[in-house]
C-alpha positions as CSV (number, residue, x, y, z in Angstrom):
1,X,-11.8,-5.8,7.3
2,X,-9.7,-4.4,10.2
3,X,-10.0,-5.4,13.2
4,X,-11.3,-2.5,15.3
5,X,-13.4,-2.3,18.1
6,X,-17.1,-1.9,17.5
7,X,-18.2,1.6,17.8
8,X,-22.1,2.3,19.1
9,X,-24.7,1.2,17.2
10,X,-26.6,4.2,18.5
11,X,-26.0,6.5,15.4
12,X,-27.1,3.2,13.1
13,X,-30.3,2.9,15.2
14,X,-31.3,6.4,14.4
15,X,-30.5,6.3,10.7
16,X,-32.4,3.3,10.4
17,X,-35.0,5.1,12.0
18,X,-35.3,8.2,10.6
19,X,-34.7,6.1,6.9
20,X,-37.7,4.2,7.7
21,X,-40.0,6.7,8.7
22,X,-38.8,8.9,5.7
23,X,-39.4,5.4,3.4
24,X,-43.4,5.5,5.2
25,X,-44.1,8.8,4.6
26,X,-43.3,8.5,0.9
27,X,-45.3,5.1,0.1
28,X,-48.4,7.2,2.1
29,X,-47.8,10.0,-0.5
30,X,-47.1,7.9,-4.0
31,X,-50.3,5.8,-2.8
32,X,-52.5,9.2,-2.5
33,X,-51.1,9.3,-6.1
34,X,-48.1,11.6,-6.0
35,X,-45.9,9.6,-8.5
36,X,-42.0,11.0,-9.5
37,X,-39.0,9.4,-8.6
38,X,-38.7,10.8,-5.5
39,X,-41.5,8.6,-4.1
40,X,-40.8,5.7,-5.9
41,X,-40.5,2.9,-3.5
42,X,-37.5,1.5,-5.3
43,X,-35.6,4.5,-5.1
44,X,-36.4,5.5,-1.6
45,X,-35.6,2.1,0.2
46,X,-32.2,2.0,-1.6
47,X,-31.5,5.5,0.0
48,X,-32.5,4.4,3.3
49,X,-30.5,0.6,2.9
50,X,-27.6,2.7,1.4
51,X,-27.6,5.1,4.5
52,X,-27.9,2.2,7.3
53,X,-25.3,0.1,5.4
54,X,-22.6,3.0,5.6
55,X,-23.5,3.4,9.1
56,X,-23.2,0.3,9.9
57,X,-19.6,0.1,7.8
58,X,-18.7,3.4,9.7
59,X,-18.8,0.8,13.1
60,X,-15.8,-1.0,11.8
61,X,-13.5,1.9,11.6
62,X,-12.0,3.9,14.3
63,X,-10.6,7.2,14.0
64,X,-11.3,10.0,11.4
65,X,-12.6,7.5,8.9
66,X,-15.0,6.2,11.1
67,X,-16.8,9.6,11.5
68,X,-16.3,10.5,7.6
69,X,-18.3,7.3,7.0
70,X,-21.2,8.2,9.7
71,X,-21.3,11.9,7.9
72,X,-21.9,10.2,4.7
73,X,-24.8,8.0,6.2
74,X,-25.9,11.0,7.2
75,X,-25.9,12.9,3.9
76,X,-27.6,10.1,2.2
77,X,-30.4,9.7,4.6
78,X,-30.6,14.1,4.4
79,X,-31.3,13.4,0.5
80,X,-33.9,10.8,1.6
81,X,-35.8,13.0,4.2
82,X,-35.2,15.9,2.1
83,X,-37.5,14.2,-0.7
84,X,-40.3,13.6,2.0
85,X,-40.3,17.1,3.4
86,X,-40.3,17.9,-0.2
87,X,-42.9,16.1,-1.3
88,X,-44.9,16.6,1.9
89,X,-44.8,20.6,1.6
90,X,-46.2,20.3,-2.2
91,X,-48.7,18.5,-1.0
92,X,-49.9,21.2,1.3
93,X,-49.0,23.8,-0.9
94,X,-46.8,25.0,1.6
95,X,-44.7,28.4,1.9
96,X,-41.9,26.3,2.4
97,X,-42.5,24.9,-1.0
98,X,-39.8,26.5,-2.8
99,X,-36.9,26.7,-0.2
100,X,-37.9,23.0,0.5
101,X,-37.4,21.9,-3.4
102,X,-34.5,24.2,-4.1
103,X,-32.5,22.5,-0.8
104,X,-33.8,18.7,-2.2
105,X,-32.7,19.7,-5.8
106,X,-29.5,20.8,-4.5
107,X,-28.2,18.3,-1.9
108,X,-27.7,15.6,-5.2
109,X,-23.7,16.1,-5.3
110,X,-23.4,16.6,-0.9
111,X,-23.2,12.4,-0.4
112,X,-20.8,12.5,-3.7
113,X,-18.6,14.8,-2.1
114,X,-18.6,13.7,1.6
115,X,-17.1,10.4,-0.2
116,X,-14.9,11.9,-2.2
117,X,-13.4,14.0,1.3
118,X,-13.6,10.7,3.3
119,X,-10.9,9.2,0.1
120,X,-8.7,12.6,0.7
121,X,-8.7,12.6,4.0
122,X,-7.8,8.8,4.5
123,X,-4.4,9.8,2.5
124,X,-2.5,12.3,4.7
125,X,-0.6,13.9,1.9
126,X,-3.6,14.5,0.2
127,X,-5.8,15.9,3.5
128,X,-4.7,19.7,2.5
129,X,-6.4,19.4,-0.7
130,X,-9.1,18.4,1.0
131,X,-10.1,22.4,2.4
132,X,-10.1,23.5,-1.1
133,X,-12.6,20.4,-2.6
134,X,-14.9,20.8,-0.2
135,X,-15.3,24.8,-0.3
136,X,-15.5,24.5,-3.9
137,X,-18.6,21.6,-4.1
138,X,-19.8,23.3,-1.6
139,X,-20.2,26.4,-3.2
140,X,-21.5,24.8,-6.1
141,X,-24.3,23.3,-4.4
142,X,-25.4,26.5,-2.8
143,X,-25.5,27.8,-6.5
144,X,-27.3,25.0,-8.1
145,X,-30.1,24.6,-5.2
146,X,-31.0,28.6,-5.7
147,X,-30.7,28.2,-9.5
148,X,-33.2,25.6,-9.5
149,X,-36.5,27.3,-9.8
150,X,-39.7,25.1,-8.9
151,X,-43.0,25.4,-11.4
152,X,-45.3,26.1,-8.4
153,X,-46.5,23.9,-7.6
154,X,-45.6,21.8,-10.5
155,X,-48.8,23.0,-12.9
156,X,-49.8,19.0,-13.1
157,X,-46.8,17.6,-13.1
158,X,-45.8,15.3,-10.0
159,X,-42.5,16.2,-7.9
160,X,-39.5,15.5,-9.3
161,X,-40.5,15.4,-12.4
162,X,-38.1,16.7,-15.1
163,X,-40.3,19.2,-17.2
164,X,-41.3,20.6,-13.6
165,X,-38.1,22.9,-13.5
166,X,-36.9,25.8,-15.5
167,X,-33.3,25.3,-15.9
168,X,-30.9,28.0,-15.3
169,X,-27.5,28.5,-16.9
170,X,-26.2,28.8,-13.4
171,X,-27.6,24.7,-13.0
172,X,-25.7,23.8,-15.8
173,X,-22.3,25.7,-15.2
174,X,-22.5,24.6,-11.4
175,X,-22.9,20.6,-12.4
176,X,-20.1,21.1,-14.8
177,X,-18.2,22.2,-12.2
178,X,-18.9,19.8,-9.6
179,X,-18.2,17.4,-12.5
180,X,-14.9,18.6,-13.7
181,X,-13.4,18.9,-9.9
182,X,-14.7,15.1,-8.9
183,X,-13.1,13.7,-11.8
184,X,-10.0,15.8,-10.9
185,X,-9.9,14.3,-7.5
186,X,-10.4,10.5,-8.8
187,X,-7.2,11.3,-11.2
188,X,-5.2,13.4,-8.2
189,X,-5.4,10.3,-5.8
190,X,-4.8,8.2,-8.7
191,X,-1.5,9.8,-9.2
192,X,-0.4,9.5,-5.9
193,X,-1.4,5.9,-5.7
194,X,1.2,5.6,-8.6
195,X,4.3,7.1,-5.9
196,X,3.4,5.3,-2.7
197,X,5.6,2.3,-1.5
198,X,4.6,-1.0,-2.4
199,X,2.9,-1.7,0.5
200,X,0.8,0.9,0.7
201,X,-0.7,0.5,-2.9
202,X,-3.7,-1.4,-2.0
203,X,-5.0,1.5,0.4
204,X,-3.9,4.1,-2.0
205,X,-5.9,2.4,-4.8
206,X,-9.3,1.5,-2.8
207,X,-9.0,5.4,-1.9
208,X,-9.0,6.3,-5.6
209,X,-11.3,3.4,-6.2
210,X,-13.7,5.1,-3.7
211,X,-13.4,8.0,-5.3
212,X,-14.4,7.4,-8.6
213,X,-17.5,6.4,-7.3
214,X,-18.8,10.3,-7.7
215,X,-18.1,11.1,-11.4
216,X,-19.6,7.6,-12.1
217,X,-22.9,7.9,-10.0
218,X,-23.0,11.2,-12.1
219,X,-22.0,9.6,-15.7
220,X,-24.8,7.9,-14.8
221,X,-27.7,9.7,-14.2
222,X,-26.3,11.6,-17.8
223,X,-25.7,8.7,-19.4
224,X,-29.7,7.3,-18.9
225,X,-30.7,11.2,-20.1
226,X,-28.5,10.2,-23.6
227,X,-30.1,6.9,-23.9
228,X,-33.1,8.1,-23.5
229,X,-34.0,8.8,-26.7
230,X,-32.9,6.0,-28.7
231,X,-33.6,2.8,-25.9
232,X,-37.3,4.9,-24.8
233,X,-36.2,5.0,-21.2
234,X,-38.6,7.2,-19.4
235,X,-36.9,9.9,-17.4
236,X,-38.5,9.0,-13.8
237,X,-36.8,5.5,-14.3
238,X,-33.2,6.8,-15.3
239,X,-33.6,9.3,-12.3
240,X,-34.3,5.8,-10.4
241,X,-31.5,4.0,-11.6
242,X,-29.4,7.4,-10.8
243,X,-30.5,7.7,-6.7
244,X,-29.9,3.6,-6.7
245,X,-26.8,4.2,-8.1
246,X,-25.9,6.9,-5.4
247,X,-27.1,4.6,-2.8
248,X,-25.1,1.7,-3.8
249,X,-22.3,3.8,-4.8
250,X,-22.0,5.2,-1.4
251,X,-21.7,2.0,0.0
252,X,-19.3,0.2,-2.4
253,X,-17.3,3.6,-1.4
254,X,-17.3,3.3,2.0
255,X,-16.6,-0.6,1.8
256,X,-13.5,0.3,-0.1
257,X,-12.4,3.0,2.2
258,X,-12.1,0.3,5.2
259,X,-11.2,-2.9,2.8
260,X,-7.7,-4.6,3.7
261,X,-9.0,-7.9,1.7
262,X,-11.1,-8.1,-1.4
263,X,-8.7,-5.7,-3.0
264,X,-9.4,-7.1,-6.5
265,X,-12.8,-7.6,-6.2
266,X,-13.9,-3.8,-5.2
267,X,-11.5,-2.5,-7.6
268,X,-13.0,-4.3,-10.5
269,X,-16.5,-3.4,-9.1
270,X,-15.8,0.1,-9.5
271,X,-14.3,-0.5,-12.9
272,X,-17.4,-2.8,-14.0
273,X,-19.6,0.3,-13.1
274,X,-18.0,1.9,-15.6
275,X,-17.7,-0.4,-18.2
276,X,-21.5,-1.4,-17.4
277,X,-22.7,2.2,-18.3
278,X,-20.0,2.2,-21.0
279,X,-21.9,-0.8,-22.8
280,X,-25.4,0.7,-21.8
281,X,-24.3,4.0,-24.2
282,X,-22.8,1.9,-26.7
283,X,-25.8,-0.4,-27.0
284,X,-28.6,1.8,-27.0
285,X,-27.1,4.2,-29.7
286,X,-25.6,1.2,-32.0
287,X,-28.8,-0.8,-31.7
288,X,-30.8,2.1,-32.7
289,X,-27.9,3.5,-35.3
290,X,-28.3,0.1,-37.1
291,X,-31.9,-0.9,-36.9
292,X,-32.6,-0.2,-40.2
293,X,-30.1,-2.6,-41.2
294,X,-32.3,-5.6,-39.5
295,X,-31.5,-7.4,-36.4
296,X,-29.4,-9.4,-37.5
297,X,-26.6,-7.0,-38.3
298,X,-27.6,-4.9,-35.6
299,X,-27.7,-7.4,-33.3
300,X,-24.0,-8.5,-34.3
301,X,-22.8,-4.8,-34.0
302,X,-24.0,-5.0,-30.2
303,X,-22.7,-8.5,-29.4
304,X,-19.6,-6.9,-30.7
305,X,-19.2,-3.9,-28.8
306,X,-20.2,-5.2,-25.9
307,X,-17.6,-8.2,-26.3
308,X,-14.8,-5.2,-26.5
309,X,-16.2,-3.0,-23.7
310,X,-16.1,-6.5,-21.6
311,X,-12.4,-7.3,-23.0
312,X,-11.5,-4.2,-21.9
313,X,-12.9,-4.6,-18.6
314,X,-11.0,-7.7,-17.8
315,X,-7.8,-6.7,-19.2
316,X,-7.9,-3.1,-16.7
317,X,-8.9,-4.7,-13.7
318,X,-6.1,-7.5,-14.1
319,X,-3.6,-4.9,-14.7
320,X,-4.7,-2.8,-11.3
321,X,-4.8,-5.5,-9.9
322,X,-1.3,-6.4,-10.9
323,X,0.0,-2.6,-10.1
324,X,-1.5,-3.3,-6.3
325,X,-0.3,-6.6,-5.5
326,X,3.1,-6.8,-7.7
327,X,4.7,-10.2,-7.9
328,X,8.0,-9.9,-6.1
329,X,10.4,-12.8,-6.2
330,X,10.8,-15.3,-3.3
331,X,14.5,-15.3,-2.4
332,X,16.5,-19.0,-2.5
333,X,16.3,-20.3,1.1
334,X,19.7,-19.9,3.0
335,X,21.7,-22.3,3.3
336,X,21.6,-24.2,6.9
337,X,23.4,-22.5,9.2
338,X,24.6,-23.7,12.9
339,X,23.0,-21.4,15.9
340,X,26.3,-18.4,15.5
341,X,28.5,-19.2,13.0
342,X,31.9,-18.4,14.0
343,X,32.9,-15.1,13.8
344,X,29.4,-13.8,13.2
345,X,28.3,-14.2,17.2
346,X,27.8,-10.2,17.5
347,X,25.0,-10.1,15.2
348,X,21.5,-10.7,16.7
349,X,19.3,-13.7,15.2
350,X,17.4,-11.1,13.2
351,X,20.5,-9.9,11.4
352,X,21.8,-13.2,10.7
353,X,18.5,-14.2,9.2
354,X,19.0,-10.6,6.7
355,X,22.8,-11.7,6.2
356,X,21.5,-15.2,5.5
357,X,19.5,-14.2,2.9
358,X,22.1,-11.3,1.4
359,X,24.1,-14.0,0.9
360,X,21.4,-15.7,-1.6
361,X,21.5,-12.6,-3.7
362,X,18.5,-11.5,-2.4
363,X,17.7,-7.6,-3.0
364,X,16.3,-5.4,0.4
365,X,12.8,-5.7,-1.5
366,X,12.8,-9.4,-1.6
367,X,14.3,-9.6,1.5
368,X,11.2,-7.9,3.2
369,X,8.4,-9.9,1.8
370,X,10.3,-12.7,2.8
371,X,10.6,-11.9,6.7
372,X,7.2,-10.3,6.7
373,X,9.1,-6.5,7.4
374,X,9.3,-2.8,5.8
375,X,11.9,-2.1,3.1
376,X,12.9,0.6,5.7
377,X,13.6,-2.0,8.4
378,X,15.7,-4.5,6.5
379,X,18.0,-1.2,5.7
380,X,18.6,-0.3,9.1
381,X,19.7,-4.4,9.6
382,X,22.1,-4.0,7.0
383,X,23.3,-0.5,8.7
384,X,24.0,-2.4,11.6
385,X,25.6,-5.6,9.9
386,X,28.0,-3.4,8.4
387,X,28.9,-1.7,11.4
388,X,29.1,-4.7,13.1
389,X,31.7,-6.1,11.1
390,X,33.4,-3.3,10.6
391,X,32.3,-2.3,6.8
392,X,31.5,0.6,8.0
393,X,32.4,2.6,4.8
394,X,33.2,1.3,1.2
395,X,36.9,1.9,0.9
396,X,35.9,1.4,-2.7
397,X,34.5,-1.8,-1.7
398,X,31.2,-3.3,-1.9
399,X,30.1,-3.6,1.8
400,X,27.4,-5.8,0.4
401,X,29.6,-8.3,-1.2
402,X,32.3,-8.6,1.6
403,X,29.5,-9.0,4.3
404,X,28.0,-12.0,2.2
405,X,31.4,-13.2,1.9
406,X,31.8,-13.5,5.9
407,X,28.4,-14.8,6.2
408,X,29.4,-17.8,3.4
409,X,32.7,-18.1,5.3
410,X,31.8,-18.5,8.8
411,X,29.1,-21.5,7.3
412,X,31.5,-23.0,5.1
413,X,30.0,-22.8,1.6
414,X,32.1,-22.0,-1.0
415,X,33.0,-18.5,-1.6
416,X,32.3,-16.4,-4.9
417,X,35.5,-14.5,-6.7
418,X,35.0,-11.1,-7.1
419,X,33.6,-9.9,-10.3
């Protein structure tokens, strides 16, 4: 990771406070027999380890991203303590109940779209985007949280549950919309990962990586409602699997937004999230599509898909990983030069070094991963070179060529005809 100065460990303290107590308050009420996934213990201590791990991520960046990362801790441990005041107020059948519910029910995409502002605003051709995003999830959100309309106080059912809603067309059409606009940002930072220099590829990419941590915390908590019928997965433990997946999510996220190393291996985390929910589908449905056939064909059919789905996996992750960290060629060594070859003593040691190299053949790309500098940089040497020994303009002559030409000269290796 960077090295940046550690930032307070205040904020951390208090999220891993307030996660804790939020964590106690719910084992108190699923052990006076209020069950759901909102009090499940597995679900509420990856909320609270997901929030304190992003805070303590958001200590090892300075700057903007820093505070993006804290606001997400924040949002994630909101969801948490939302849950508790929710389940709390059922409890006491309070008048709060449904404003309580409706804010819980609601806050789901907030966390998903504080990471997916943190990814737009660590781009800055992409932070005036960023306005628009967030007015529209936001709005989304406030639609969805009053659509939601809590059977009071749940006739039987425990919080949370999913038959303890009635759900609105408004519910739908708002997470279709928060949908639709994540995946549009995931393919927006995607494309401009795609026009960025070389060297800033890697950053680009973890952005995008970060980003497509939303849509796939949200595929999902869908995909376990599809598979629900075939594999018999009860809906409290795909809404589980869902809030762990947020937690984690979050915190993979936030990881990549700060990464300079482990490039590859966040990148094909992400993807394996993907692929992982992509064999889950495929699975369930072809295990139960072919189960009349016996288990043996069946059982073929899965190794099969999942072999494919796996295949696939590999083969996108090495070609990201490829696209990130391109393989440039190593330019030839110079050849051994004395201190200032004559004739070349007005050129600084750095521009002799560029020269040196020119010489070889060596392109300005090649020439900058080889002396550790910007593409940028190397041009202005060559600027100077030229000017230096007086190429200043082409003449219809290739400035390039003539300055090799003195630089082979003045160390007395043979010279190459023109072309």
């Amino acid at each position: 990771m960077r090295d940046v100065p550690w930032r307070s460990l205040g904020p951390v303290l208090l999220i891993a406070g307030l996660g804790s107590c939020s964590v106690v308050i719910l084992a108190i009420a699923r052990a006076g027999g209020i069950g759901g996934y909102t009090t499940h213990p597995v679900s509420t201590l990856a909320l609270a380890g997901g929030a304190t791990g992003v805070a303590l991520l958001s200590r090892r960046s300075a700057g903007r991203t820093g505070r993006w990362l804290l606001a997400l801790a924040a949002a994630v441990l909101v969801y948490l303590m939302l849950g508790a005041f929710a389940v709390v107020a059922v409890t006491a059948d309070s008048a709060l109940t449904p404003f309580l519910l409706g804010a819980w029910g609601g806050w789901w995409p907030i966390p998903l779209a504080v990471l997916q502002l943190a990814a737009l605003r660590a781009d800055p051709r992409a932070r005036r985007w960023s306005i628009g995003f967030g007015v529209v999830v936001t709005g989304a959100a406030v639609c969805l949280a009053l659509a939601l309309e809590p059977v009071k106080p749940f006739a039987g059912h425990p919080p949370a549950a999913p038959d303890g809603w009635r759900t609105a067309a408004a519910t739908a059409a708002s997470t279709i919309l928060i949908s639709v606009v994540m995946l549009a940002v995931v393919l927006f930072l995607a494309h401009r990962a795609r026009r960025v220099p070389v060297d800033e590829r890697a950053g680009a990419a973890l952005a995008a990586a970060a980003a497509a941590v939303a849509p796939l915390s949200i595929i999902v908590c869908m995909g376990t409602a599809v598979a629900s019928g075939p594999g018999d997965i009860a809906p409290t433990d795909g809404s589980v699997v869902y809030l762990v997946s947020l937690a984690g999510g979050c915190l993979v996220g936030a990881w990549a937004l700060i990464a300079s190393t482990n490039v590859r291996w966040l990148l094909s985390g992400v993807l394996g999230g993907y692929a992982a929910i992509g064999v889950t589908l495929a699975v369930t449905w072809t295990g139960a599509a072919l189960r009349p056939e016996g288990p043996l064909i069946s059982g073929l059919a899965v190794a099969s898909v999942t072999a494919v789905i796996g295949v696939a996996w590999w083969r996108a992750s090495t070609a990201l990983t490829a696209f990130v960290h391109p393989v440039v060629p190593q330019p030839a060594e110079p050849p051994p030069a004395r201190e200032s070859p004559p004739g070349l003593e007005v050129l600084s040691p750095r521009e002799r070094e560029v020269l040196a190299l020119v010489a070889t053949g060596a392109r300005d790309a090649a020439i900058a991963e080889h002396l550790h500098l910007s593409q940028r940089t190397v041009e202005t040497h060559l600027r100077r070179i030229f000017i230096k020994l007086g190429l200043e303009s082409d003449d219809g002559r290739n400035r390039r060529l003539l300055a090799a030409r003195a630089w082979l000269e003045a160390v007395g290796t043979d010279v190459p005809t023109d072309r």
